[in-house]
C-alpha positions as YAML, in Angstrom:
chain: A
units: angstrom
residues:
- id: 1
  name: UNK
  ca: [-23.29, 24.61, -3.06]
- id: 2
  name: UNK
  ca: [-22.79, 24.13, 0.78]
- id: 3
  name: UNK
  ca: [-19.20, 23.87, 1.88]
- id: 4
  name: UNK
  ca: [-20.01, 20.52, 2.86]
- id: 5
  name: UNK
  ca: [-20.52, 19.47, -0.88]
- id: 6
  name: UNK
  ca: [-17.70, 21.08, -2.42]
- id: 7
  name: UNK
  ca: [-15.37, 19.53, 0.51]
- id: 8
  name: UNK
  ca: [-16.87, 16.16, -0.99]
- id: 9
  name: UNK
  ca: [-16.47, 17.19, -4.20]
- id: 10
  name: UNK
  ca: [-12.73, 17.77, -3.86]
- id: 11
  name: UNK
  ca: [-12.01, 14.64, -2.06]
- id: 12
  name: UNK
  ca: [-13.96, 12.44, -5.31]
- id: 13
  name: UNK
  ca: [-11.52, 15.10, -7.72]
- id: 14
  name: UNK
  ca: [-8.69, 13.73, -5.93]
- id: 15
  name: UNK
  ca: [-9.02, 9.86, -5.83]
- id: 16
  name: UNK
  ca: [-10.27, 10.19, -9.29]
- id: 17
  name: UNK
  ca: [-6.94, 11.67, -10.21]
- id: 18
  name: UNK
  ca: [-4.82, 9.26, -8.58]
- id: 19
  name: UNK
  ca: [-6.73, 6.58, -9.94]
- id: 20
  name: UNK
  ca: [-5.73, 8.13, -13.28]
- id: 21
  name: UNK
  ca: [-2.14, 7.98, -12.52]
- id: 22
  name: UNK
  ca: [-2.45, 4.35, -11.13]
- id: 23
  name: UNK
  ca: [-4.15, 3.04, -14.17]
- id: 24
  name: UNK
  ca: [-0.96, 5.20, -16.36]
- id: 25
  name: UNK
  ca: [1.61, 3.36, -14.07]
- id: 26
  name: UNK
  ca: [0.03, 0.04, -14.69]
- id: 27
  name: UNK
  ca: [-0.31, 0.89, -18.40]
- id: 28
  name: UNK
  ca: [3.47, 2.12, -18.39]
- id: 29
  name: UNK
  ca: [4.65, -1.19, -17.11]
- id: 30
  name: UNK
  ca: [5.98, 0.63, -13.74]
- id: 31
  name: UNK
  ca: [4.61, -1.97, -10.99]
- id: 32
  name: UNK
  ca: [6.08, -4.19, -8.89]
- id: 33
  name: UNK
  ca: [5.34, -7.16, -7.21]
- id: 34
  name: UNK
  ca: [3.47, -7.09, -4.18]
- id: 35
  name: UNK
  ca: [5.14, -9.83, -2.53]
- id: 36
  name: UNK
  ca: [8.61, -8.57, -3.27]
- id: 37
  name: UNK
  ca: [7.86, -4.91, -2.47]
- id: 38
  name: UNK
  ca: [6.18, -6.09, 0.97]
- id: 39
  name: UNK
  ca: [9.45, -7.67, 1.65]
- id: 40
  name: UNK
  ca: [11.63, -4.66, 1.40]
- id: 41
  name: UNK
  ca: [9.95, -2.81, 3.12]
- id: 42
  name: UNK
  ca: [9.95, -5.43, 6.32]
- id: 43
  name: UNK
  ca: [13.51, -5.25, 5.72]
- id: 44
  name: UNK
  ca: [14.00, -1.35, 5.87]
- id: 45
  name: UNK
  ca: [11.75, -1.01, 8.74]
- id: 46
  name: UNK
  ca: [13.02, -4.18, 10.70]
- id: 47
  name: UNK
  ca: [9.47, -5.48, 10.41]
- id: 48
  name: UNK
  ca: [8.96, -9.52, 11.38]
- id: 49
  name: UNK
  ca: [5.74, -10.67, 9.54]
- id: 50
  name: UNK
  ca: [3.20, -13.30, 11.18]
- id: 51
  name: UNK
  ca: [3.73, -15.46, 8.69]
- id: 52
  name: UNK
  ca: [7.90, -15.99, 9.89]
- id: 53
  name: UNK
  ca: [6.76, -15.69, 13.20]
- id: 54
  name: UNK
  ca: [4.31, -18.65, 12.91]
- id: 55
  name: UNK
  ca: [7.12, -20.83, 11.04]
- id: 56
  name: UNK
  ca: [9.78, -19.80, 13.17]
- id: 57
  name: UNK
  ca: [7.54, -19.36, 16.76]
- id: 58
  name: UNK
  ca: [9.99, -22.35, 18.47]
- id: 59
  name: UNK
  ca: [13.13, -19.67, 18.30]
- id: 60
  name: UNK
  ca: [10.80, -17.13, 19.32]
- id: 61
  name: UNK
  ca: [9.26, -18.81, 22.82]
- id: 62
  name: UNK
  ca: [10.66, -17.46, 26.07]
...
Protein backbone atom coordinates (compact mmCIF):
# COMPACT_ATOMS: atom_id res chain seq x y z
CA UNK A 1 0.00 0.00 0.00
CA UNK A 2 1.66 3.36 -1.08
CA UNK A 3 1.78 6.00 1.61
CA UNK A 4 -0.42 7.88 -0.50
CA UNK A 5 -3.31 5.29 0.07
CA UNK A 6 -3.00 4.70 3.60
CA UNK A 7 -2.88 8.72 4.13
CA UNK A 8 -6.39 8.41 2.30
CA UNK A 9 -7.31 5.69 4.11
CA UNK A 10 -6.92 7.44 7.46
CA UNK A 11 -8.61 10.56 6.48
CA UNK A 12 -12.06 8.18 5.24
CA UNK A 13 -11.33 6.29 9.08
CA UNK A 14 -11.71 9.59 10.51
CA UNK A 15 -14.87 11.26 8.98
CA UNK A 16 -16.39 7.91 9.22
CA UNK A 17 -15.89 8.09 12.94
CA UNK A 18 -17.17 11.42 13.47
CA UNK A 19 -20.01 10.71 11.45
CA UNK A 20 -20.61 7.94 14.01
CA UNK A 21 -20.59 10.26 16.84
CA UNK A 22 -22.84 12.82 14.95
CA UNK A 23 -25.47 10.31 14.13
CA UNK A 24 -25.09 9.16 18.39
CA UNK A 25 -25.56 12.94 19.28
CA UNK A 26 -28.56 13.23 17.07
CA UNK A 27 -29.85 9.88 18.36
CA UNK A 28 -29.09 11.10 22.07
CA UNK A 29 -31.25 14.12 21.63
CA UNK A 30 -27.98 16.47 22.15
CA UNK A 31 -28.56 19.10 19.16
CA UNK A 32 -29.38 22.38 19.02
CA UNK A 33 -30.89 24.66 16.84
CA UNK A 34 -29.04 26.05 14.13
CA UNK A 35 -30.55 29.33 14.17
CA UNK A 36 -30.16 29.82 17.87
CA UNK A 37 -26.61 28.41 18.07
CA UNK A 38 -25.60 30.78 14.99
CA UNK A 39 -26.79 33.53 17.14
CA UNK A 40 -24.57 33.00 20.08
CA UNK A 41 -21.96 32.67 18.56
CA UNK A 42 -22.41 36.29 16.61
CA UNK A 43 -22.84 37.42 20.02
CA UNK A 44 -19.54 35.99 21.60
CA UNK A 45 -17.53 36.97 18.70
CA UNK A 46 -19.20 40.48 18.14
CA UNK A 47 -20.18 39.20 14.71
CA UNK A 48 -23.00 41.53 12.66
CA UNK A 49 -24.72 39.14 10.12
CA UNK A 50 -25.84 40.40 6.48
CA UNK A 51 -29.04 39.74 7.17
CA UNK A 52 -29.14 42.84 10.25
CA UNK A 53 -26.99 44.68 8.15
CA UNK A 54 -29.44 44.65 5.18
CA UNK A 55 -32.49 45.54 7.64
CA UNK A 56 -30.66 47.93 9.55
CA UNK A 57 -28.18 49.40 6.43
CA UNK A 58 -29.91 53.21 7.05
CA UNK A 59 -28.01 53.33 10.71
CA UNK A 60 -25.15 51.87 9.08
CA UNK A 61 -24.54 54.56 5.95
CA UNK A 62 -21.75 57.06 6.44
Amino acid sequence: MSMETYENAQRRLAMYGAIEVSEQQIDNGDVKDADEALKEIRAKYGIISRTFLFENHQQFEL
